[in-house]
N, C-alpha and C positions, 0 to 999 in steps of 0.2 A: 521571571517575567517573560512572557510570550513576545517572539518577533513578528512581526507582519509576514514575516517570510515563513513562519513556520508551517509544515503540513497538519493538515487538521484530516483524524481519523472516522469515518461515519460506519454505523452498520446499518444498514438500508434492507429492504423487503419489500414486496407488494402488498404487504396486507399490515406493516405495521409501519409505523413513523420512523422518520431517520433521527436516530440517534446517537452524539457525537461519545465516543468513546476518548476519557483524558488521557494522556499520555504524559502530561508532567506529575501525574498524581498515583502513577501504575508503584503498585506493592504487590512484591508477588504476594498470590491468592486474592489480590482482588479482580472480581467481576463487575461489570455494570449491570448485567442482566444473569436470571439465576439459570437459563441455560446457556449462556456462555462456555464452549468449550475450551475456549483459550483466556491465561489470568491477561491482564491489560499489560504487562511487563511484555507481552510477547509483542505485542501491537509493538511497544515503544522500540522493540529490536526491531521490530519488520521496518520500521520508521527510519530507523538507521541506517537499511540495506539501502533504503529509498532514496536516502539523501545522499550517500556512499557511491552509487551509480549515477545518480543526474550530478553529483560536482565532479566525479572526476572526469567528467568529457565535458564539462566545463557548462553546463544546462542547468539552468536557473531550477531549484525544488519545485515540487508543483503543488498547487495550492490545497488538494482534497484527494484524500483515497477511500476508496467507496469499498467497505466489505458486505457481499452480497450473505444476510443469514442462513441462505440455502444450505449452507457446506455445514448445519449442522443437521441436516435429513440427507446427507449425503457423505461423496469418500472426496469432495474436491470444494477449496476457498478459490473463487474467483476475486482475483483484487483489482476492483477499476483505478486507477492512476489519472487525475483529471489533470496536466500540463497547463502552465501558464497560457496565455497568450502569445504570440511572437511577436513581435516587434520590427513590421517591415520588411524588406526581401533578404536584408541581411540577416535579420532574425530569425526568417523561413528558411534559409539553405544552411544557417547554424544548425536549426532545428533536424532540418531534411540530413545532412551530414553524420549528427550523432543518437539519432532516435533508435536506429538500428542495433546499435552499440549496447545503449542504456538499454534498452528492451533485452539484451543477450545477456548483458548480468544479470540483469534479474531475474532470468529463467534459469541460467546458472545456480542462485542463491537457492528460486524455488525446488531444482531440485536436489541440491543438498540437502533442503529441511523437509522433504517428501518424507514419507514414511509408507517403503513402498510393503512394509511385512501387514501393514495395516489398510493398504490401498487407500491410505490417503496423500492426497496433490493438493499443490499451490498449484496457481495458475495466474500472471500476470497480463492484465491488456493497459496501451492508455488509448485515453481518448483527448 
């Protein structure tokens, strides 16, 4: 069963519809779409990196991460990370404190899982 808190994965484009990729449903080899480069197991690891850097600086998950289709005419996955809300001034300077941080694991993480013999990049932003 789904938390309200849980992140929800979308693959986004300009020219097609956003749509959500499972991640409680990921077997490896499956796709949701038939050019899909990556099985939806990968997603559920990215998910993990996800939630692994916003809890451990103590930052609430965030609610949507947008995978841009482009990185499959391409050597780079842009991943939008859309962050809660904050909650007030104390919220903001929680926020302002460890967004830095979270943002440095995950460039971290992304380039561990780079594959630079193939010139392909993650690339993490949030908004």
């Amino acid at each position: 069963m789904e938390s309200k808190k849980d992140t929800k994965f979308y693959f986004i484009s300009y020219d097609t519809n956003v749509k959500e990729i499972p991640l409680n449903d990921a077997v490896h080899g499956s796709r949701l779409e038939k050019d899909q480069q990556f099985d939806n197991w990968f997603f559920a690891q990215m998910n993990a990196s996800i939630r692994c850097a916003f809890l451990s600086h103590g930052i609430e998950v965030p609610k949507c991460v947008y995978i841009d289709r482009c990185y499959r005419n391409s050597n780079e996955m842009l991943i939008t990370i859309v962050r809660n809300n904050v909650n007030g001034e104390k919220g903001a300077l929680k926020w302002y404190k460890n967004w830095f941080f979270v943002l440095d694991d995950l460039n971290r993480a992304a380039m561990a899982n780079s594959d630079f013999d193939y010139d392909f990049t993650f690339k993490f932003r949030i908004i």
